[in-house]
Legacy VTK file of the C-alpha trace (Angstrom):
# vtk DataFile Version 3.0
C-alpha trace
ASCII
DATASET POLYDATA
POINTS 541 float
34.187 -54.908 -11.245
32.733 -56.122 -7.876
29.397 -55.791 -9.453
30.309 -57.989 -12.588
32.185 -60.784 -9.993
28.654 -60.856 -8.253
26.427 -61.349 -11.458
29.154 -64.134 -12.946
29.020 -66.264 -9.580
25.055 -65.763 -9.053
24.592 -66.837 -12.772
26.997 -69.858 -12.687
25.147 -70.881 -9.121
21.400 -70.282 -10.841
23.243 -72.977 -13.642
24.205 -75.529 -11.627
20.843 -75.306 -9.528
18.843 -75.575 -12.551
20.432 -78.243 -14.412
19.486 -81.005 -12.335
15.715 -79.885 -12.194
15.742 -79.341 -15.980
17.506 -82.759 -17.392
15.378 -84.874 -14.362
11.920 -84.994 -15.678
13.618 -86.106 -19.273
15.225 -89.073 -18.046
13.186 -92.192 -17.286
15.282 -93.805 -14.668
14.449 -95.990 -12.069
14.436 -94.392 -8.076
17.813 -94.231 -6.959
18.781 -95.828 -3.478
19.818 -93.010 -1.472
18.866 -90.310 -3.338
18.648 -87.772 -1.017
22.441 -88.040 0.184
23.460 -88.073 -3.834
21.647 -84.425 -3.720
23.762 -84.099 -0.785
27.139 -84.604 -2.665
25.841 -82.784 -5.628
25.181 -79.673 -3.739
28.681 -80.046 -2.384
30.072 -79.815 -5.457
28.390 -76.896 -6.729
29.548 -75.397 -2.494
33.107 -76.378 -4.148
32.807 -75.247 -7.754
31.489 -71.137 -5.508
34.295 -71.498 -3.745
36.682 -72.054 -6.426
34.691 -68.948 -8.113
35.403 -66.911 -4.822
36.622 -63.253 -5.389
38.865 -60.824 -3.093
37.953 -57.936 -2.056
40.004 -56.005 0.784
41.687 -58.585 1.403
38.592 -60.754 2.341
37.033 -64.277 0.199
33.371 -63.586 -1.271
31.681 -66.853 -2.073
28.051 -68.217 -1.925
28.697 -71.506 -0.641
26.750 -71.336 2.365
23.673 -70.551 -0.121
23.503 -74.532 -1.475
23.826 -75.400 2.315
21.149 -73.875 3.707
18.652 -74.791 0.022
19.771 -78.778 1.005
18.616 -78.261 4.613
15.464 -76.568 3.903
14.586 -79.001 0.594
16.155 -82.307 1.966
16.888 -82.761 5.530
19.997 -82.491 7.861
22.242 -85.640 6.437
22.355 -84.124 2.642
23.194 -80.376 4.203
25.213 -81.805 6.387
27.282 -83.762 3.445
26.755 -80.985 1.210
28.609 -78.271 4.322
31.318 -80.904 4.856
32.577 -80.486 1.321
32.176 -76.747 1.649
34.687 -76.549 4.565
36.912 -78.654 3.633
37.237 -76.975 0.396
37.593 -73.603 2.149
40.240 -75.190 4.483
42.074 -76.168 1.180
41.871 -72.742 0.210
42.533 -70.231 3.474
44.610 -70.871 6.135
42.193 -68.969 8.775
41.021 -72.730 9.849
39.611 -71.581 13.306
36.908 -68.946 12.135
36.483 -71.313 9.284
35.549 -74.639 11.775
33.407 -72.422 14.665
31.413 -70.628 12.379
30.793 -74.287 9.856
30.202 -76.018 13.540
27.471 -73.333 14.895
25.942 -73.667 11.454
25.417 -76.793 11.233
23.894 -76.899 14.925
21.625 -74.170 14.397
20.527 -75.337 11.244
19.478 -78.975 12.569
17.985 -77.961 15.384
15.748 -75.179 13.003
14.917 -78.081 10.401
13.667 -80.412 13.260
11.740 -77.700 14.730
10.093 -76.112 11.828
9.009 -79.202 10.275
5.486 -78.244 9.574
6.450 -74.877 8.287
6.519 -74.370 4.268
10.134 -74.306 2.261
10.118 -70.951 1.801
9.364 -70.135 5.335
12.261 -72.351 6.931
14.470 -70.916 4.174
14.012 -67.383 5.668
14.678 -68.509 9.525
17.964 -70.329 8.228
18.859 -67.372 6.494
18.249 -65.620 9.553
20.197 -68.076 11.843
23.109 -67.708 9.605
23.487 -63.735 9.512
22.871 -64.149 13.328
25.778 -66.431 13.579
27.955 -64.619 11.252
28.023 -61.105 13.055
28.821 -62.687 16.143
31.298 -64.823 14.620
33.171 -62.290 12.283
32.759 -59.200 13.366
32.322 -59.395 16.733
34.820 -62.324 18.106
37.175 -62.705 15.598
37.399 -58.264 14.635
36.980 -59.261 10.999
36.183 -55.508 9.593
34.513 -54.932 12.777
34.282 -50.777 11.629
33.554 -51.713 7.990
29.472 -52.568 8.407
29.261 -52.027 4.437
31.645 -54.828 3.789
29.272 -57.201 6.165
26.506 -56.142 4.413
27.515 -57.116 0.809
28.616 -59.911 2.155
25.226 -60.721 3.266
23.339 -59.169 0.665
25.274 -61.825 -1.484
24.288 -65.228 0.155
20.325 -64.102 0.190
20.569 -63.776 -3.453
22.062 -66.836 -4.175
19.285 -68.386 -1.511
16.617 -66.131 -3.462
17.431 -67.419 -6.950
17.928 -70.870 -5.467
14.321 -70.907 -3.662
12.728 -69.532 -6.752
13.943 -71.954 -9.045
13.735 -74.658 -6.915
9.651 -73.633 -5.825
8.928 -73.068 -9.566
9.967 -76.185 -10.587
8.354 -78.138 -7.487
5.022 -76.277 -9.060
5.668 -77.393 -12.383
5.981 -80.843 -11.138
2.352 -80.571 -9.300
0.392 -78.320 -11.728
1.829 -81.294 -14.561
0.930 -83.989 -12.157
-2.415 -82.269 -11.840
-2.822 -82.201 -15.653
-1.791 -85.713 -15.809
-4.382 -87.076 -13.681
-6.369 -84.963 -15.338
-5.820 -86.340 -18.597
-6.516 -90.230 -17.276
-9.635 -88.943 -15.819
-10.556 -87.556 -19.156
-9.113 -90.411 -21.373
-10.896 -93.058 -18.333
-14.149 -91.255 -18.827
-13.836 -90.874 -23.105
-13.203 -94.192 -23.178
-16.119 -95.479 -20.774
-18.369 -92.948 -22.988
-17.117 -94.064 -26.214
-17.301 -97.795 -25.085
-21.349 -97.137 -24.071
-21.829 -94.945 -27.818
-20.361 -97.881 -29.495
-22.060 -101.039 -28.083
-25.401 -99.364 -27.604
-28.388 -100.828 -29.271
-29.848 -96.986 -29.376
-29.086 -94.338 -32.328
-27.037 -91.740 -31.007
-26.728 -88.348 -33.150
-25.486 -85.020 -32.751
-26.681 -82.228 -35.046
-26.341 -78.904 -35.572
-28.025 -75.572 -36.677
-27.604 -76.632 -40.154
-29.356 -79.819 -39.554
-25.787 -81.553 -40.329
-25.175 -84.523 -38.791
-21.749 -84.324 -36.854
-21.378 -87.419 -34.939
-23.233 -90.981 -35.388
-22.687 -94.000 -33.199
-21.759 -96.786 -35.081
-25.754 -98.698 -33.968
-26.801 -96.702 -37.492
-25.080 -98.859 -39.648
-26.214 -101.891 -37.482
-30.035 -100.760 -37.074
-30.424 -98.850 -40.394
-28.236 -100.616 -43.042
-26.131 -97.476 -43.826
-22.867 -97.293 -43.198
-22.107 -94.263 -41.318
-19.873 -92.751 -43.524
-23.098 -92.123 -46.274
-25.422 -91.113 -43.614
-23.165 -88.501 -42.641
-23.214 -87.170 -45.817
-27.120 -86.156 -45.658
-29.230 -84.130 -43.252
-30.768 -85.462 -40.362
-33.843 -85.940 -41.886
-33.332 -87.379 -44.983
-34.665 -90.878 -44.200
-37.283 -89.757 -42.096
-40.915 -90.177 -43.013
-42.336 -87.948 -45.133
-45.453 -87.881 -42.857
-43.099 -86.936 -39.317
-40.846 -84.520 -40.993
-42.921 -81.427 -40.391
-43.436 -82.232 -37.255
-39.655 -82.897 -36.526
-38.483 -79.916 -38.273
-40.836 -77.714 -36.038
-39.999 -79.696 -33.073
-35.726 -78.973 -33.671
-36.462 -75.452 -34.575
-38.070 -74.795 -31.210
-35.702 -76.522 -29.061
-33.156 -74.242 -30.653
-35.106 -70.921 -30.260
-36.176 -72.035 -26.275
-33.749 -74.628 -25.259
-36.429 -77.319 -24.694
-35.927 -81.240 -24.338
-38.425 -82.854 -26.399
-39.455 -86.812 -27.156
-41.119 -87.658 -29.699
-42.320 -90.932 -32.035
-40.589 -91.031 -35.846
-40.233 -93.569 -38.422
-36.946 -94.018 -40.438
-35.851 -95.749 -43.371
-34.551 -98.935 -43.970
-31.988 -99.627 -46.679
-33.736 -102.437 -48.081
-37.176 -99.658 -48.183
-39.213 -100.867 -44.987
-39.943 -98.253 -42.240
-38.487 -98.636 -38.636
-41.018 -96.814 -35.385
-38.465 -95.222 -32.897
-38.722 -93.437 -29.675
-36.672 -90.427 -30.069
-35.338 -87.841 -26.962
-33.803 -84.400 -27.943
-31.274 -83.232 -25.290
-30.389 -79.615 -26.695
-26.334 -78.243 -26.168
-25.414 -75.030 -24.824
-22.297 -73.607 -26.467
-20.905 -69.940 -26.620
-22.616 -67.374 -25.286
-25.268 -69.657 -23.463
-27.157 -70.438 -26.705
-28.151 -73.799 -28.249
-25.775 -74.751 -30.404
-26.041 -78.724 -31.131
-28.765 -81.299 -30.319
-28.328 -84.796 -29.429
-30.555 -87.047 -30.349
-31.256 -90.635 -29.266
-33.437 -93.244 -30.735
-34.945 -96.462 -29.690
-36.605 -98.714 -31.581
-39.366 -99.816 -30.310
-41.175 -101.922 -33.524
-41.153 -104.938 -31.209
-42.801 -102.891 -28.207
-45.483 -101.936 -30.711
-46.027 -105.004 -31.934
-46.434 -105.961 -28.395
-48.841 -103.290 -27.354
-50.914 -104.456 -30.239
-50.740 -108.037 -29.108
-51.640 -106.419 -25.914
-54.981 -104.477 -26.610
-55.598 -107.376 -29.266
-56.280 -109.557 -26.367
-57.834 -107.417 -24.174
-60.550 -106.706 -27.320
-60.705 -110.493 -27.647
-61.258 -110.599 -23.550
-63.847 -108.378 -23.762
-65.734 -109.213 -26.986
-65.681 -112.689 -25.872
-67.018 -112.227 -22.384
-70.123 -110.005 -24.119
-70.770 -112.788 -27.050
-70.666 -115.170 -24.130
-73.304 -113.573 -22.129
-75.434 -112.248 -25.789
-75.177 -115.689 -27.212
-76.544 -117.636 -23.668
-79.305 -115.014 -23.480
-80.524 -115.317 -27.241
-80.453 -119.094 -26.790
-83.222 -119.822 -24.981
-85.653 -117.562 -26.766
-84.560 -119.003 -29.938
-85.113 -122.260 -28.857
-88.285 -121.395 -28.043
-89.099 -119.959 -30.950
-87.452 -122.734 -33.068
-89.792 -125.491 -32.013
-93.068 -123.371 -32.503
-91.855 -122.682 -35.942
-91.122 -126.788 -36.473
-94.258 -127.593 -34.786
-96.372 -124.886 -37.458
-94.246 -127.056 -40.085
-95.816 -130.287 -39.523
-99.233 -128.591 -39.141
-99.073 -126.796 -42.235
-96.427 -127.723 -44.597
-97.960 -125.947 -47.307
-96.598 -122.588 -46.014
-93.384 -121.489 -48.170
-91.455 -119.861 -45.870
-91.467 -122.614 -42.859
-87.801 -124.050 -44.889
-86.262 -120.255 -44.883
-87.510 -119.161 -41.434
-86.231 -122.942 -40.012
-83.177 -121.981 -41.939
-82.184 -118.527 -40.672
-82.860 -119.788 -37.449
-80.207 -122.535 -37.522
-77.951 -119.565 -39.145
-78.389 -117.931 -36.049
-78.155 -120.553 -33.436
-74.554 -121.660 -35.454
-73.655 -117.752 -34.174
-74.686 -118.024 -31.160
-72.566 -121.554 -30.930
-69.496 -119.578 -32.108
-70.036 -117.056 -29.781
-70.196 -119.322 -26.774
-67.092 -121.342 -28.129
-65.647 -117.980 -27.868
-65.976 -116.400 -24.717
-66.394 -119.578 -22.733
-63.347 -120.771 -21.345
-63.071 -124.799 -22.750
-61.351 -127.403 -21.031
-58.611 -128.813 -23.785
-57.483 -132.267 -23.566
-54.125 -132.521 -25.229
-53.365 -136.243 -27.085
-51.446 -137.307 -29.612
-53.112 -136.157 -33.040
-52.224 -137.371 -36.282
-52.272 -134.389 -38.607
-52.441 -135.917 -41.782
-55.059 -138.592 -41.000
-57.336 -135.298 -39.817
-56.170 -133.365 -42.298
-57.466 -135.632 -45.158
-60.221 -136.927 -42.829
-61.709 -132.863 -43.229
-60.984 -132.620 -46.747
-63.337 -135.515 -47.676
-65.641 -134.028 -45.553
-66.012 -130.892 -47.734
-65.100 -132.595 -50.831
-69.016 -133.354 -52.002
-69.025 -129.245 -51.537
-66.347 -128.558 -53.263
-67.317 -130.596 -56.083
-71.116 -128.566 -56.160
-68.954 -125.701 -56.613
-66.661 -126.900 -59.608
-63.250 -127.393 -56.987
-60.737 -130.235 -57.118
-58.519 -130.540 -54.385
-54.770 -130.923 -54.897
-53.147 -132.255 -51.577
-49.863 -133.350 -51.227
-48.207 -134.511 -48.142
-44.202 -134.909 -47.309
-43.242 -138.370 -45.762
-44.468 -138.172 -42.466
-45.955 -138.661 -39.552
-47.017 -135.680 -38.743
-47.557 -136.080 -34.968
-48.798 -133.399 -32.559
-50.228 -133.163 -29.010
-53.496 -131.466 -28.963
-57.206 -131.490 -29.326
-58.395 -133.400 -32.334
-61.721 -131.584 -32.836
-60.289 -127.961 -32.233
-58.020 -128.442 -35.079
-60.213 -130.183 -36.928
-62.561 -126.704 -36.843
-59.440 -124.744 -37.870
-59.072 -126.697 -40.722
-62.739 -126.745 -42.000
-62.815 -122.511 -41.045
-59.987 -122.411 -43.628
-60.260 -124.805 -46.489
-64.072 -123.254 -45.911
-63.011 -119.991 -46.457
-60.795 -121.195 -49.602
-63.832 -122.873 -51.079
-66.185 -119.913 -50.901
-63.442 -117.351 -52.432
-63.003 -118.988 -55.638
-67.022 -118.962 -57.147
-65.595 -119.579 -60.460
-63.880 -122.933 -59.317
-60.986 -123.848 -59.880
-57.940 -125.745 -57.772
-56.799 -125.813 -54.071
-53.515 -126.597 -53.093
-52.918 -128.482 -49.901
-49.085 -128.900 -48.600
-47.645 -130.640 -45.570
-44.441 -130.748 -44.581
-41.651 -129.687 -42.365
-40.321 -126.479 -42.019
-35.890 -125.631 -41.183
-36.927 -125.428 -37.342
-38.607 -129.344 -37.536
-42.211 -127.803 -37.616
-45.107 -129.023 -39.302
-46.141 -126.079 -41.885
-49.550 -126.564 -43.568
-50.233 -124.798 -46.452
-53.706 -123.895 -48.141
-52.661 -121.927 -51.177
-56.588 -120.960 -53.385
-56.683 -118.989 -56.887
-59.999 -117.028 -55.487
-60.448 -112.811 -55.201
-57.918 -112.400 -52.954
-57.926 -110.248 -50.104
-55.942 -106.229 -50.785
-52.481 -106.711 -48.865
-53.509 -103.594 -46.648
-56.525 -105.546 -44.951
-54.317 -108.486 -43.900
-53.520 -107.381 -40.594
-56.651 -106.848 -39.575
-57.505 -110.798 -40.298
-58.672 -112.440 -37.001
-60.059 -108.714 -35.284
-63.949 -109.838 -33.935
-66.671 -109.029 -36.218
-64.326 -108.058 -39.100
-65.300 -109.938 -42.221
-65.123 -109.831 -45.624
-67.986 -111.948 -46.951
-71.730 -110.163 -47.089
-72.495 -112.402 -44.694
-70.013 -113.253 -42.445
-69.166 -112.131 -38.476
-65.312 -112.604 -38.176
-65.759 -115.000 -35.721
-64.328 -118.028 -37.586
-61.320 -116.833 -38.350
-60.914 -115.200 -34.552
-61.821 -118.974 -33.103
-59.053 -120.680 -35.389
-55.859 -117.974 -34.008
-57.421 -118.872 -30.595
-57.586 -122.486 -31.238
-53.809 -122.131 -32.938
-52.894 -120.116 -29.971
-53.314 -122.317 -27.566
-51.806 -125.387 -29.604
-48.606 -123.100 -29.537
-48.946 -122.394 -33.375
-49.524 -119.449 -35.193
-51.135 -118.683 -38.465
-50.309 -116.421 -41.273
-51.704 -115.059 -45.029
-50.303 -113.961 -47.671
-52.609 -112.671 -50.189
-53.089 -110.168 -53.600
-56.363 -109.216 -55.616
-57.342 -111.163 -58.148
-54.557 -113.745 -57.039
-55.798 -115.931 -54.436
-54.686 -116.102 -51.119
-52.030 -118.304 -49.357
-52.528 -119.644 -45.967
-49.571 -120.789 -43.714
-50.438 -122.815 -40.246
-47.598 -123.883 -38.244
-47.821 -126.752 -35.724
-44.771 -127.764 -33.155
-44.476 -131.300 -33.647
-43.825 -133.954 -30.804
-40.077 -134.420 -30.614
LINES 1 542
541 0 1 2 3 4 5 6 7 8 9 10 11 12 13 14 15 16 17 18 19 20 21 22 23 24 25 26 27 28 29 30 31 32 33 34 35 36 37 38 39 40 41 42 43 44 45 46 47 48 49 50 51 52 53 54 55 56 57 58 59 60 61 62 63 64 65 66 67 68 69 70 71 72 73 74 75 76 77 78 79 80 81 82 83 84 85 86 87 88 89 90 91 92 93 94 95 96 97 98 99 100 101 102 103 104 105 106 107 108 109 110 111 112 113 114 115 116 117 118 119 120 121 122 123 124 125 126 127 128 129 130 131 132 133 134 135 136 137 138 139 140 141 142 143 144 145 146 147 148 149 150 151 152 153 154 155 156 157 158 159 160 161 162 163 164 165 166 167 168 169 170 171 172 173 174 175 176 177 178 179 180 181 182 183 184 185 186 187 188 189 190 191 192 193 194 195 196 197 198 199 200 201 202 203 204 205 206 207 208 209 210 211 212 213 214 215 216 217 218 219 220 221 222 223 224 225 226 227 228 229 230 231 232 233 234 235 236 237 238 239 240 241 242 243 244 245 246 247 248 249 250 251 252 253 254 255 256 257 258 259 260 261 262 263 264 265 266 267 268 269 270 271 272 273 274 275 276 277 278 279 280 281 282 283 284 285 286 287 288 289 290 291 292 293 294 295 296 297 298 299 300 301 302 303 304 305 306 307 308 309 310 311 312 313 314 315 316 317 318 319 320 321 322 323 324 325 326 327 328 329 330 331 332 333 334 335 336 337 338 339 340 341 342 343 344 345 346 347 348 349 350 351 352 353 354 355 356 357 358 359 360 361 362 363 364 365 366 367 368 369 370 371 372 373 374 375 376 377 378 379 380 381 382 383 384 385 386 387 388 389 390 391 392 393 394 395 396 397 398 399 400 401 402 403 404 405 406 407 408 409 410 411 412 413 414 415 416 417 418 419 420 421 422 423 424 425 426 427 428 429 430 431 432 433 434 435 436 437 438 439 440 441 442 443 444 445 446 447 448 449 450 451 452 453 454 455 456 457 458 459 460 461 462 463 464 465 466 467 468 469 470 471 472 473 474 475 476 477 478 479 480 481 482 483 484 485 486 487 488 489 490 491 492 493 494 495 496 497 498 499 500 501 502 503 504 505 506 507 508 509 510 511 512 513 514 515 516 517 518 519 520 521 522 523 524 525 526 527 528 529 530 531 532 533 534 535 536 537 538 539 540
């Protein structure tokens, strides 16, 4: 029976500690003034409700209520265990009529206990929890047994006595230090979870505003992620590239070599880079840089890849510009110095050959040796205007006056060849700064150029106008051979021609000429069809 009075109190006590820690974390309230002395009068009602709950046994009270004083002390200072004893005693004065034992041993309590707390300060909860535990079985025996004769020959009475409070102080520390750990190890978890959410959302902010392709595959070759840069960069939408394998678009060219490349990052964990072209929606191909990263997973073997691409088009395009010019540097530094060393030999030889002319003009080939020789000394002018740095006055040019100025200048040969020109001009004036006789050679190279692709005769069609950006755009459009659309970009490289007889250099001098009149030139062209010439002049605002 004494055994079931025990286990009913203990469990009603392990309730009423509980409750509060349980319902707390549910409730969203804001911090309450005071708290600590509302845990104070808490705890003295659950001292009252074990005293109410109190059981007799030879005549003598067993209750706990000394267990919620001492858990307040250790947990929450003197004032709350203080509050929380003061409704213990007077509860057990209500209750007993034995006031004096009931006041001295509450009194030495109390004492012992605050002068403990302020002590032990830096010691841990559990540890002050045993030395009040201690104080209070120290103060006990000398109180009950000892002044007062309280069973002073009945030790096994004490000792239940005893036994019982350290149970109640047990169950109330080890709820009490569980839920204290819950608290930090969910605190932990919750800073944990902003750090992770903080950095997902800094990574996912970077994948999602990047320029580059990002792409994680696996074994399979399936594509399991794609940044959304694909649909951007590539004209898919992601949703439809996810649907094929990673290579799908790639070139048909780089797909061995990226499907040996993935297998043996998989089979030896290897980062690799490499250069792969993929395709465009509307058909064209796109150059990008591409790094492989490979992904550990389970048992420390590759089990994804991520991939990230650059595209770096415009950085080719720039590294062509780039060795373009330094080609044009150095061809036109060795014309310069071939051209001035010919030139005075041929001079030389020149005037013999007029001066063996006017001797004896009978001899037949005096016209074609006079005339190769001029062919060559026109090279060696071109190669000069080349390489030799000119001096380029910029003034006001009209472009229409010099653009019909050089058509009637090769009209009579463009009449010996059956041509008619067709010009037509938008309502001008077409007004540039720059250097009238450089542009004036650019448009004699080209209309030139037109004029000796079309044997057969036949029309040229000269445009001027103004382009959406307030440009001048000159077009020279003839219905000649043609060029083949795959030797277009090589247009304007030195000594790359496609007349019998012709060095390249023309057509290099006019994007030089252009190119320093902040203009460009372009051709569009297909066999058989002729070929279309754009120029493109910025005109003075």
């Amino acid at each position: 029976m004494v055994l079931l009075d025990y286990i009913i109190n203990l469990s009603i006590f392990s309730l009423l500690v509980s409750t509060p820690l349980v319902i707390g974390p549910f409730i969203n309230h804001k911090p309450i003034k005071n708290w600590r002395y509302w845990v104070g009068i808490y705890a003295g009602i659950v001292s009252v409700v074990l005293i109410k709950l109190s059981f007799q046994q030879q005549g003598y009270s067993y209750d706990i209520r000394y267990a919620p004083v001492i858990l307040t002390f250790v947990y929450f200072g003197p004032l709350p265990g203080i509050i929380t004893g003061i409704f213990g005693l007077v509860t057990r004065l209500v209750e007993s009529g034995q006031w004096t034992p009931a006041i001295m041993g509450w009194t030495a309590i109390i004492i012992a206990f605050s002068i403990i707390h302020f002590v032990t300060k830096r010691l841990s909860s559990v540890k002050r929890s045993v030395l009040l535990y201690a104080a209070y079985v120290a103060i006990y025996l000398i109180i009950v047994p000892f002044i007062f004769h309280v069973f002073r020959d009945k030790p096994l009475f004490h000792f239940q006595y005893l036994l019982f409070v350290l149970l109640g102080v047990i169950i109330g520390v080890l709820l009490i230090e569980s839920h204290e750990k819950l608290l930090r190890l969910n605190r932990g978890l919750s800073d944990m979870y902003k750090l992770v959410e903080a950095s997902e959302s800094k990574y996912r902010l970077i994948a999602e505003n990047t320029s580059d392709l990002i792409m994680l595959m696996d074994k399979e070759h399936a594509i399991s992620y794609l940044s959304p840069s694909h649909e951007h960069v590539l004209g898919f939408p992601c949703s439809e590239l996810e649907k094929h394998k990673c290579f799908m678009l790639l070139h048909p060219d780089d797909k061995p070599m990226f499907l040996d490349s993935i297998k043996r990052m998989f089979e030896f964990n290897e980062s690799q880079s490499m250069e792969i072209r993929i395709r465009h929606k509307d058909g064209n191909w796109i150059e990008f840089e591409s790094k492989c990263m490979p992904v550990k997973g389970e048992k420390d073997t590759v089990q994804n890849i991520v991939i990230i691409s650059r595209d770096i088009s415009e950085r080719k395009k720039s590294e062509e510009i780039l060795l373009q010019s330094e080609k044009l540097s150095i061809v036109g530094e060795l014309a310069a110095g071939v051209a001035h060393e010919i030139r005075n030999p041929l001079t030389t030889i020149k005037g013999f050959v007029q001066l063996y002319k006017a001797e004896n003009s009978s001899v037949v080939y005096n016209d074609l040796l006079l005339s190769e020789l001029e062919r060559i000394e026109s090279i060696t002018s071109e190669l000069l205007s080349l390489g030799k740095p000119q001096a380029v006055r910029l003034d006001q040019v009209n472009l229409g006056e010099l653009l019909v100025n050089t058509v009637e200048l090769l009209s009579p040969q463009a009449n010996m060849n059956n041509i008619q020109f067709d010009v037509n001009f938008d309502e001008g004036p077409f007004i540039i700064k720059g250097e009238k006789n450089q542009l004036k050679q650019v448009f004699l190279n080209v209309i030139k150029n037109a004029i000796e692709a079309m044997p057969a005769g036949g029309d040229i069609q000269i445009r001027m106008g103004k382009n959406a950006s307030k440009d001048c755009m000159i077009t020279i459009q003839d219905h000649g051979l043609g060029i083949p659309e795959e030797l277009l970009p090589r247009l304007g490289e030195p000594f790359y021609s496609l007349k019998e007889k012709g060095t390249g250099l023309g057509v290099m001098i006019c994007h030089k000429i252009l190119k320093q009149h902040h203009g460009s030139i372009t051709y569009k062209s297909k066999l058989n069809q002729g070929t279309r010439v754009e120029i493109k002049l910025p005109l003075v605002s």
